[in-house]
N, C-alpha and C positions, 0 to 999 in steps of 0.2 A: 586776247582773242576769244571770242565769246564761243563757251561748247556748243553743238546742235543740240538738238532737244530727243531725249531719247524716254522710253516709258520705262527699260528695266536701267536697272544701278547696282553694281556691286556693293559692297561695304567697305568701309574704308576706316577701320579702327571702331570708333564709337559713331562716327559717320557713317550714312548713306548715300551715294552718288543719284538715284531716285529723286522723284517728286514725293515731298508726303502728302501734298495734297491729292493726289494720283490716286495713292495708293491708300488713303480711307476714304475715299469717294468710291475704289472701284473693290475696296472689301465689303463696304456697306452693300453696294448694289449687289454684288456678288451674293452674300447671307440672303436679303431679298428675293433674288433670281431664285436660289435651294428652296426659301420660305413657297414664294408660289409656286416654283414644281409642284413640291410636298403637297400642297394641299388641292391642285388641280388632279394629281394620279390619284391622291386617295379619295377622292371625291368621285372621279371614273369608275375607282375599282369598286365602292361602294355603290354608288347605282346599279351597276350592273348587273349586279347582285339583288338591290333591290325590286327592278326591275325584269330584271329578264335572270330568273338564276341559268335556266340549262343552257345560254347561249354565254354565259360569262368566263372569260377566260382562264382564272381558277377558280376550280370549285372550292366550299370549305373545307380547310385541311391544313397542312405544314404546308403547304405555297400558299395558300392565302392570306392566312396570318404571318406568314415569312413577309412575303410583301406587304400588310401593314405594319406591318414593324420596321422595315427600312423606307417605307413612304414618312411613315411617325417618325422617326428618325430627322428626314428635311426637313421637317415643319419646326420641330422643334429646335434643330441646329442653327437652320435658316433663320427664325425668329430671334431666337438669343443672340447669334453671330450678330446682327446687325443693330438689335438694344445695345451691345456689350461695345461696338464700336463705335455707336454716338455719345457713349458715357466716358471711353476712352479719351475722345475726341476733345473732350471740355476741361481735362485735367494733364496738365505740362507734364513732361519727359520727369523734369526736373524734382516737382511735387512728386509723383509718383515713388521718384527714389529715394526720397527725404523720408516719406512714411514705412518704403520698406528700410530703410535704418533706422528709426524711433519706434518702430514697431514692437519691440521688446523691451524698449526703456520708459513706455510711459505709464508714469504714475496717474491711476484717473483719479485716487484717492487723497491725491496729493498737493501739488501747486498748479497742476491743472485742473482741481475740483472748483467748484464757484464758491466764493465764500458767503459767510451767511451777511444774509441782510435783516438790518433794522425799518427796511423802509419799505412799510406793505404796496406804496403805489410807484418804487420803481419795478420796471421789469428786469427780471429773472436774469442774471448774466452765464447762468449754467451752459446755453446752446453757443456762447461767443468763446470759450475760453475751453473747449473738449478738441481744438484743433492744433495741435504744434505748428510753429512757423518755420520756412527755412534760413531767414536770415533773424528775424527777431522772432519773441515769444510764441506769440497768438497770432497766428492764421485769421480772417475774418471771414465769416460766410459770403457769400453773394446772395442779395436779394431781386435784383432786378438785372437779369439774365437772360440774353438769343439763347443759349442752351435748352430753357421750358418752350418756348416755339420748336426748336428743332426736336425736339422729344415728342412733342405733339404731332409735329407731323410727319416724323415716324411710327407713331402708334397707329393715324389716323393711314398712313399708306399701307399699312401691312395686316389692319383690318380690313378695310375697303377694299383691296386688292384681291386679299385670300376668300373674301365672301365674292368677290367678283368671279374670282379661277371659279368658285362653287357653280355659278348660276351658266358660267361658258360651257362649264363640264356637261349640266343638265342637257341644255339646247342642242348641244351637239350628239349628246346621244339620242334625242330625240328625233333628229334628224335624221341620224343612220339608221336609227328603227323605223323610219315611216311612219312614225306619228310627229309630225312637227308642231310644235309649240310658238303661235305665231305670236301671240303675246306677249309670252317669255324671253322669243327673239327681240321685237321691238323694246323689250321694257333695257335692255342689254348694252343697246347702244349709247345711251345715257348714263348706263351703272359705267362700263368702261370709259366713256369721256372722262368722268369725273377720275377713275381710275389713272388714264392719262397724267390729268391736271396733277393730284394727288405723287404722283412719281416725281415731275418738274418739280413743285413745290418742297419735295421733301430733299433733290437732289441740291436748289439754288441753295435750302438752309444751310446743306451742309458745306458747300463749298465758302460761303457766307462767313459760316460760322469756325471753319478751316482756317481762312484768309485771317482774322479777324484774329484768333485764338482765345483762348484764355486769358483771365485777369485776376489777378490775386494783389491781396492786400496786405499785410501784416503790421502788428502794433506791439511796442516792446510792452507795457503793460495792459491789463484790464480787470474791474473797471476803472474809468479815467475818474478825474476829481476837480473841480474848478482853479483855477489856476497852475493848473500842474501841468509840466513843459515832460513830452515824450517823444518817443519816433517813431517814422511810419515808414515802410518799404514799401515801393511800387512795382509788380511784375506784368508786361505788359509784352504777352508773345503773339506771334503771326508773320504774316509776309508779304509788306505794305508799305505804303510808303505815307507817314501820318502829318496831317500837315498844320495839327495842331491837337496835343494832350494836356490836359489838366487835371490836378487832381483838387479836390475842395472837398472843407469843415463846413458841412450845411447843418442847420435846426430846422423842423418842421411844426408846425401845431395843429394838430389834427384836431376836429368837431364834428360830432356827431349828432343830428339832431330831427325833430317829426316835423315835417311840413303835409300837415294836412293827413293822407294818407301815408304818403311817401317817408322814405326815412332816408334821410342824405347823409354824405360824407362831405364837409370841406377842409383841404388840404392848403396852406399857408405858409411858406417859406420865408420864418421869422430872421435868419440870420445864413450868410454866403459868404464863406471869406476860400478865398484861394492860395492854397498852400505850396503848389507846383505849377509850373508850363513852364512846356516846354513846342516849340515848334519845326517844321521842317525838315525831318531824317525819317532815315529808313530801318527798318527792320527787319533781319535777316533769317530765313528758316531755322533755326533748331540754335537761335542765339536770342533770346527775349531782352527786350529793354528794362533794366533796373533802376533805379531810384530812388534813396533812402534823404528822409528830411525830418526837419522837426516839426511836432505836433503841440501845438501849443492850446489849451480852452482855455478863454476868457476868464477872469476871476468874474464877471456877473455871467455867469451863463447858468441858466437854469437849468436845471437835473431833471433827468428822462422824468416821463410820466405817464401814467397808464390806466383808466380807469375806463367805465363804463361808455362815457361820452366826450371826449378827452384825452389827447394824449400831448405828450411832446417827445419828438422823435430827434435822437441826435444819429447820424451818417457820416460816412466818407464817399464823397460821389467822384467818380473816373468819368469824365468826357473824354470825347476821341472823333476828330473828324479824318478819314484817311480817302488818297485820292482813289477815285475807283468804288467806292466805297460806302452804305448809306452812315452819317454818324449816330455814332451807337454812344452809352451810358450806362454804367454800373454800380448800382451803390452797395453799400457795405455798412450793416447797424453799428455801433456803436455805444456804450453804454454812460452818459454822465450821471456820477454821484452825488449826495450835496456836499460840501464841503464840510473838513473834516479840521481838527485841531492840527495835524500834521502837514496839512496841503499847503498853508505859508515856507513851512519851512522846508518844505522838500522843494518846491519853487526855487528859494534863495540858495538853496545845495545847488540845484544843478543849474541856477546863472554863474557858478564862482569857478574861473578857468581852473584846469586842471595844473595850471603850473605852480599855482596861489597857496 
């Protein structure tokens, strides 16, 4: 029998009975709400002051500065609470508690330093291997991520808005003083539109970006070597119903080059091979979908490259089309080496069963 829907939840072990999409949606706006208080009072308290001191409701003293200190106070709570909840927001339950347990065990000096390279035009594998995994080694970054839109359009609402409180504050004391600012009024109604929009847009991301969750990658070594057989984990949380996931070994070959004035980019996706899909299930709050497979590169596969004009990018790319849903894409750099004296034979190690 299906429960009503209810906004609070006890706890239930390590469980919540709650919505968590509910509830970072309505701590975000919350932090926001405190952020523009904050800065519409102290905006008042300071005009008035400006403006009109002998009519201002405190004069300079311990109540004036007391109140800009607890207005300062919601700007500054307000702001952060609501940064500190979209950053929340992008990093699983799961992760979070992996890093506070490896937190005192990791060596950066050690097997997760990058090792040196001989080869001045691959790139740098130092920023791929600074991350512990939870089921294998290396963590991978994320490079193409909803989380930079939704960051954006939190920064963009909680400027916009707090410069907006500003200019409402003005008008309206210009008003109760009997000099009205006809200007200022009309220029207002356009600042808040956009202020409006700015609130929607920052609200759909994050509901968007809730639904959706987070996606982590992990790889039991790095960097890889051509022909050398590895494994890859897939973490794939939210609360959806997906009605088709894939993950793929993609190459790119990037070219850079002057046409004229102009200076262009062409991007080329030399090689596509798909590693995993899966289709038609669902995924339940605070249980993410996992999936661990082999990762195999080509023995011809060409090793990263990186120069001036030029590159060659190797990735791990996550597609996802879910119902409800716009499909979204995630990649994950990767690094290929050139092959090495050892890479044949660590190959043939790990084709030879374990029983053999």
């Amino acid at each position: 029998m299906a429960r009503p829907f209810r906004l609070w939840g006890k706890k239930r072990g390590a469980r919540r009975t709650g919505s968590e999409l509910l509830g970072s949606v309505g701590e975000a706006l919350f932090s926001a709400a405190l952020f523009l208080l904050g800065v519409a009072s102290l905006t008042a308290l300071l005009a008035a002051h400006l403006t009109d001191p002998g009519g201002a409701p405190f004069r300079p003293g311990f109540g004036f500065w007391l109140m800009v200190l607890v207005l300062g106070s919601f700007v500054v709570l307000g702001g952060g609470g609501a940064i500190w909840t979209v950053f929340r927001v992008s990093v699983s339950a799961e992760r979070r508690a992996v890093l506070t347990r490896r937190a005192t065990s990791l060596d950066l000096t050690g097997e997760t330093a990058a090792p040196p390279t001989a080869y001045p035009t691959v790139p740098s594998v130092a920023n791929l291997v600074n991350s512990p995994g939870v089921k294998l080694r290396y963590r991978l970054p994320v490079v193409q991520s909803p989380a930079g839109r939704l960051i954006v359009a939190t920064a963009f609402c909680l400027i916009w808005n707090g410069s907006a409180s500003v200019l409402v504050g003005l008008v309206i004391h210009s008003l109760l003083s009997g000099r009205p600012q006809w200007f200022a009024t009309l220029f207002t109604v356009p600042f808040l539109a956009i202020g409006i929009w700015s609130i929607y847009d920052f609200v759909r991301q994050m509901v968007i970006h809730t639904g959706i969750g987070p996606t982590n990658v992990e790889v039991s070594e790095h960097p890889l070597h051509p022909g050398g057989q590895y494994r890859v984990s897939l973490s794939q949380a939210g609360r959806l119903w997906l009605k088709v996931l894939t993950l793929n070994l993609v190459c790119e070959e990037v070219a850079t080059y002057r046409q004229g004035t102009d200076i262009r980019t062409e991007t080329k996706a030399v090689f596509d091979r798909q590693i995993f899909r899966r289709t038609d299930f669902r995924i339940e709050p605070g249980l993410p979908f996992e999936q661990e497979c082999p990762l195999d590169i080509p023995e011809e596969a060409a090793p990263s490259f990186q120069s001036e004009h030029n590159a060659v990018n190797w990735k791990v790319v996550v597609r996802g089309t879910a119902e409800g849903w716009p499909p979204y894409e995630r990649s994950f750099p990767i690094i290929v080496y050139p092959p090495h004296d050892g890479t044949e034979s660590h190959r043939r190690a790990a084709a030879v069963p374990a029983h053999s």
